[in-house]
C-alpha positions in Angstrom: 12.7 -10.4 24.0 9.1 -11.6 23.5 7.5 -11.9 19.6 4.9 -10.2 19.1 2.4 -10.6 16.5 1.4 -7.2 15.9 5.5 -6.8 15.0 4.9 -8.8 12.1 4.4 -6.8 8.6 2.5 -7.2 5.6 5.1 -7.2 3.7 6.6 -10.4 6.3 3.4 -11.8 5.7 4.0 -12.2 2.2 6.9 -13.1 2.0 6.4 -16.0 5.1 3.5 -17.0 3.2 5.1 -17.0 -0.5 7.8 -19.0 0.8 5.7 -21.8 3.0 3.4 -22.2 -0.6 6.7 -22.1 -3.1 8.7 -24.6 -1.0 5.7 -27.0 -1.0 5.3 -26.4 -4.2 8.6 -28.1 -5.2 8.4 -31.3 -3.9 4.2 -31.2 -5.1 3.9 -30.7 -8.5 0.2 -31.1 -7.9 0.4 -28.2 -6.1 2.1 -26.2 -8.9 -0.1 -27.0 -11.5 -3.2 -26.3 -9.5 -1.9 -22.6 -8.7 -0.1 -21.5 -11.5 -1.2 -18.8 -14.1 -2.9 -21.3 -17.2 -4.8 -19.0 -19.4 -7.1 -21.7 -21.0 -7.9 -22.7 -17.5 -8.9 -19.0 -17.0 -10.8 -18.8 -20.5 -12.0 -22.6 -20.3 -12.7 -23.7 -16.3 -13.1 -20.1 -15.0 -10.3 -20.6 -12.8 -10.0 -16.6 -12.1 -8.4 -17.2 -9.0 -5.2 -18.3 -11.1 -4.5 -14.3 -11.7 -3.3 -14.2 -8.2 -2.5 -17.6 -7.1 0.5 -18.0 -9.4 2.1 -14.8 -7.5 2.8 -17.5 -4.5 5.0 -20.3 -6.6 7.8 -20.0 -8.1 10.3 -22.0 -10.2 13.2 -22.7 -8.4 14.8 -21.7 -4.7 16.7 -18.9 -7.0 13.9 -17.5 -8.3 12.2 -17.4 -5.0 14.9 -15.8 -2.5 15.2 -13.2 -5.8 11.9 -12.0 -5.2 11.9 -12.1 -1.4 14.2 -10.2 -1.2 13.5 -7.1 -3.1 9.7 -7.7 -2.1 11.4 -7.2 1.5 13.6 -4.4 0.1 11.2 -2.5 -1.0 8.1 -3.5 0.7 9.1 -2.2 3.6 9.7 0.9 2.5 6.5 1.7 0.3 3.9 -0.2 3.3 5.6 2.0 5.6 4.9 5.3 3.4 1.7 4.3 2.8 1.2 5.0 6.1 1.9 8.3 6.6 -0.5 10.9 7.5 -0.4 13.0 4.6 -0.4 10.1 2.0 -2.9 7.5 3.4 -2.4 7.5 6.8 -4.5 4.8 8.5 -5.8 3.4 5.5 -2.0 2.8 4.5 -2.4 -1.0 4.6 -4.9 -1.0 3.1 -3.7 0.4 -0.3 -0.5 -1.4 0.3 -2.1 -4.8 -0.6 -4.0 -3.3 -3.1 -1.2 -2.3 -4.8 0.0 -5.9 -4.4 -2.6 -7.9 -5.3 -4.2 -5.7 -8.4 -0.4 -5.9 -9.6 -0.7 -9.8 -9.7 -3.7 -9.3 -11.6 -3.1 -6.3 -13.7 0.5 -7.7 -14.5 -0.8 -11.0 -16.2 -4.0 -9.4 -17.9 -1.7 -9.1 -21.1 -0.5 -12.7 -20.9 -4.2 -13.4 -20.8 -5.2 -11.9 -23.8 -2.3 -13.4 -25.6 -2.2 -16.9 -24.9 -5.8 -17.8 -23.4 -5.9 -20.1 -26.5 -2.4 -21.3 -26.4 -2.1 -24.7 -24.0 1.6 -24.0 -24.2 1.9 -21.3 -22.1 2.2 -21.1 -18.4 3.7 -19.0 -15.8 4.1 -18.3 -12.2 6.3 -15.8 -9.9 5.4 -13.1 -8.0 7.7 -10.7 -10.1 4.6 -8.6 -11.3 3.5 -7.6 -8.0 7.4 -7.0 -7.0 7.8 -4.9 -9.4 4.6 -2.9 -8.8 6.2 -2.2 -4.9 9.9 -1.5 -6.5 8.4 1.3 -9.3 5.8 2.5 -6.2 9.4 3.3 -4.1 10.9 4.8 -6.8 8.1 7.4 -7.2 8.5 8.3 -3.4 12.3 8.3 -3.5 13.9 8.2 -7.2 17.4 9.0 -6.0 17.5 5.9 -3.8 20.6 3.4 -5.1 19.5 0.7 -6.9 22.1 -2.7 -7.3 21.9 -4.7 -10.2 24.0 -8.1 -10.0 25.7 -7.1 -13.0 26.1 -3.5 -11.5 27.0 -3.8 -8.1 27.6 0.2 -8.1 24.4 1.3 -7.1 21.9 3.9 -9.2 19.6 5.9 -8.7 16.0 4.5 -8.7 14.6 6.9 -11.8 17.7 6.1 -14.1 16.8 2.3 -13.0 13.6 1.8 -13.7 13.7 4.0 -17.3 16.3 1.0 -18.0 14.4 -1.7 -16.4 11.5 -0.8 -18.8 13.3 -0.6 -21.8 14.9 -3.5 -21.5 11.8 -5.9 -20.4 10.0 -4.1 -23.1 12.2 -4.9 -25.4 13.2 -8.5 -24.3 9.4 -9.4 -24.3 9.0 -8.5 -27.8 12.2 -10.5 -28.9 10.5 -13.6 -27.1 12.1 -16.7 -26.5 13.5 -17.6 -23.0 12.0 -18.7 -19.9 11.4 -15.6 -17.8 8.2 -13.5 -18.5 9.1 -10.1 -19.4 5.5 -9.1 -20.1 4.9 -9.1 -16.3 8.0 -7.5 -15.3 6.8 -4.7 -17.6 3.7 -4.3 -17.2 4.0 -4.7 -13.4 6.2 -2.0 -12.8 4.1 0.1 -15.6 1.2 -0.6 -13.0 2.9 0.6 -10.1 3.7 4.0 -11.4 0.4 4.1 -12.3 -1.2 3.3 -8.8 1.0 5.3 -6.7 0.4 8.4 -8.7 -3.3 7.9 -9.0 -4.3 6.7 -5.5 -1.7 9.5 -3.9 -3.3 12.4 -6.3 -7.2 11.1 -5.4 -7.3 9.9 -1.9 -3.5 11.1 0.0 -4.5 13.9 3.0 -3.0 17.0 0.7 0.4 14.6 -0.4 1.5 16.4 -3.8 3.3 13.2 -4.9 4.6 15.3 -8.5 6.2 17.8 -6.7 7.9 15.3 -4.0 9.1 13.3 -6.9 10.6 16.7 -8.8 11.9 17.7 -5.4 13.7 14.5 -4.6 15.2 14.5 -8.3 16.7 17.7 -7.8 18.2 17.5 -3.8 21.7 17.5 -3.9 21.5 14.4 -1.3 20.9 11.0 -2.4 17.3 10.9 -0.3 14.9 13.3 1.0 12.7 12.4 4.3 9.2 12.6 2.7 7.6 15.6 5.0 3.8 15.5 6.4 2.7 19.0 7.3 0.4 18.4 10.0 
């Protein structure tokens, strides 16, 4: 079986990419503190670039194959919907890596504004932009299982991500620790936000409320999402 190029995702893409940049990354701390998310190098050196660059390094080999993974998970899943004729059809790819990159953006934003000043602070991960893609699937298909590592029984994807918020909401106002809840939160906030804006301005006749309140209801775990053509 020959590889083809064309076979190869945006979602692979990403995640091939992430990984090349993360792994070199830990043996070059240059390269670490040249892409990671600084707000007084933002605010200071206009160093915009760092709202996005910091979503391609990541801590440790745990923290990276964490994110893979449910970027693969999920990613999959929403480019591929994306790309359905009644949603955004051709233009599916298009508003995939929006969704991904605006998330990296859009997810650190509140970090900005925070610590801009504070030389302290730094961060990096793609966890904002993963959890845009994870909240995006949910809208599509809320009453897909969801695995948490403390929860190996899976749940649905609504009763998830209501959780999910409350509990980076409130662990980012507690503080302390090493993993940035802000982003997490905000991230997935944005990708709620996205999916139901884009799909209710631009799908091809995709009435993304009533899929959602349709899929919450079915008495099986996941409803095909129908494109009447």
């Amino acid at each position: 079986m020959k590889f083809k190029f064309s076979e190869v995702t945006i979602t692979i893409a990403i995640v091939i990419i992430t990984c090349l940049v993360s792994f070199t990354g830990f043996t070059q701390p240059k390269v670490i503190d040249d892409l990671i998310f600084y707000p007084p190098a933002v605010s200071e050196r206009r160093q915009y670039y760092r709202f996005i660059s910091h979503g391609f390094i990541h801590a440790d080999v745990l923290h990276l194959v964490f994110n893979m993974i449910a970027l693969y998970s999920f990613g999959t899943i929403v480019e591929k919907v994306f790309t359905f004729s009644c949603i955004f059809d051709k233009n599916g790819k298009l508003f995939y890596l929006l969704l991904y990159f605006t998330a990296l953006i859009i997810a650190s934003l509140p970090d900005y504004f925070k610590f801009k000043d504070a030389y302290h602070f730094r961060s990096l991960g793609a966890s904002g932009a993963v959890s845009a893609v994870i909240f995006s699937s949910i809208i599509f298909t809320p009453q897909s299982g969801i695995s948490l590592f403390m929860l190996p029984i899976p749940i649905p994807g609504f009763i998830f991500g209501i959780l999910y918020l409350g509990f980076s909401f409130y662990l980012d106002r507690r503080g302390g620790g090493k993993i940035n809840h802000s982003a997490h939160f905000w991230g997935a906030a944005y990708g709620v936000i996205f999916t139901l804006v884009c799909c209710q301005l631009f799908s091809h006749g995709f009435d993304v409320y009533d899929n959602f309140m349709q899929q919450i209801h079915s008495l099986q775990r996941i409803l095909p999402i129908l494109c009447n053509d």
